[in-house]
C-alpha positions in Angstrom: 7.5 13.7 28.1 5.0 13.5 25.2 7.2 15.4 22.8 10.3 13.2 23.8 8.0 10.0 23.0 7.0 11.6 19.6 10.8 12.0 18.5 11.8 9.0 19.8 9.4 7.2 17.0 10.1 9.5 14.4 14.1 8.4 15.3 12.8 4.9 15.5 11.0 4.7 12.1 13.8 6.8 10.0 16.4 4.3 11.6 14.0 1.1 10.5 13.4 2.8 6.8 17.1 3.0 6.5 18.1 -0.5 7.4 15.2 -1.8 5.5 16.9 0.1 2.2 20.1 -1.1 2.9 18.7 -4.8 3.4 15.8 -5.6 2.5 15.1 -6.5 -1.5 13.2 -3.6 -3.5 10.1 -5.9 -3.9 9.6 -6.7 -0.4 9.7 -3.0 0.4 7.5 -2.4 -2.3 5.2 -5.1 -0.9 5.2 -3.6 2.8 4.7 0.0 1.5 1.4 -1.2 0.2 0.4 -2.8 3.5 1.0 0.1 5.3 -1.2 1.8 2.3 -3.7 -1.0 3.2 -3.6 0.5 6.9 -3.9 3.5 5.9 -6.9 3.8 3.9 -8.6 0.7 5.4 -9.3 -2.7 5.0 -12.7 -3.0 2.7 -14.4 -5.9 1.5 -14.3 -6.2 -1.9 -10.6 -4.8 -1.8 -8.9 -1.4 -0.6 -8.5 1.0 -3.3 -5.2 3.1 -3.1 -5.6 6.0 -4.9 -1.8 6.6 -5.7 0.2 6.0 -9.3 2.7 3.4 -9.5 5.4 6.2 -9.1 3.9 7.4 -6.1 4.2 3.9 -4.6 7.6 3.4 -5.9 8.9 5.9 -4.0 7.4 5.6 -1.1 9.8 2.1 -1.4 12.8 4.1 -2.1 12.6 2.1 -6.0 12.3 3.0 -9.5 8.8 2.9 -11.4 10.3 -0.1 -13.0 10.4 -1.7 -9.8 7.0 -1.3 -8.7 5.3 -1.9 -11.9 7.4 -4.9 -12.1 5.6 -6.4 -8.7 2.7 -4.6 -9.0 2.0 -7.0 -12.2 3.2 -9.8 -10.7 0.7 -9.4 -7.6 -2.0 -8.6 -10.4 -1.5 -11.9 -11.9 -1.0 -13.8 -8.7 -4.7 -12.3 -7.6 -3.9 -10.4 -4.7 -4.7 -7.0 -6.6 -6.2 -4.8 -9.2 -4.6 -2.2 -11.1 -6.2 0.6 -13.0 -5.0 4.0 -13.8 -3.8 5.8 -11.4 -5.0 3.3 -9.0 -4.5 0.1 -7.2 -7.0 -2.0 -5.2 -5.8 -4.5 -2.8 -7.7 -7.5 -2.5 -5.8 -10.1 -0.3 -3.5 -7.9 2.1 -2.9 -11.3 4.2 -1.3 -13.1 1.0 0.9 -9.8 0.6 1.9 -10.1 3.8 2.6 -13.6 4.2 5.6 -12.6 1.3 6.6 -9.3 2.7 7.4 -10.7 6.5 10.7 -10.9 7.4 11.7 -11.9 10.9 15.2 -10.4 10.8 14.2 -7.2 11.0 11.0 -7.4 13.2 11.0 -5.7 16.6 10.2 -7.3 19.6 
């Protein structure tokens, strides 16, 4: 039962990633991969530094480089995070996801 419950969200979350590539704009995936970083490492005041390169990030979005850097800069310069080689500290996750929501494709 355990194992079937395990696949069943691995099935789940490969079916969501692959909807979200074929629907949802580069930048907004780009935006919610670095919420789920967020997650990941944990929330910290004074911002959440993720300790992967702009390449790393932009694949984990299914972009290009390009892509990322190109929002990465644009969050820099709206405030909502740092960037420094090789690095990226997040320092208002709830701004970045205010942008990043998109009701079509939440899940009840």
């Amino acid at each position: 039962e355990i194992l079937v419950h395990l696949l069943a969200q691995r099935v789940r979350r490969a079916s969501d990633r692959l909807l979200e590539a074929l629907f949802v704009p580069a930048e907004t995936r780009v935006l919610r991969r670095l919420l789920e970083l967020v997650d990941l490492y944990g929330r910290s005041e004074g911002g959440t530094p993720i300790a992967l390169a702009q390449h790393d990030i932009a694949a984990l979005a299914g972009t290009s480089r390009a892509t990322a850097n190109r929002v990465l800069r644009a969050e820099h310069e709206r405030g909502t995070l740092r960037l420094a080689r090789g690095r990226t500290v997040v320092l208002d996750p709830d701004e970045i996801a205010r942008r990043a929501h998109s009701p079509a494709l939440d899940r009840a």
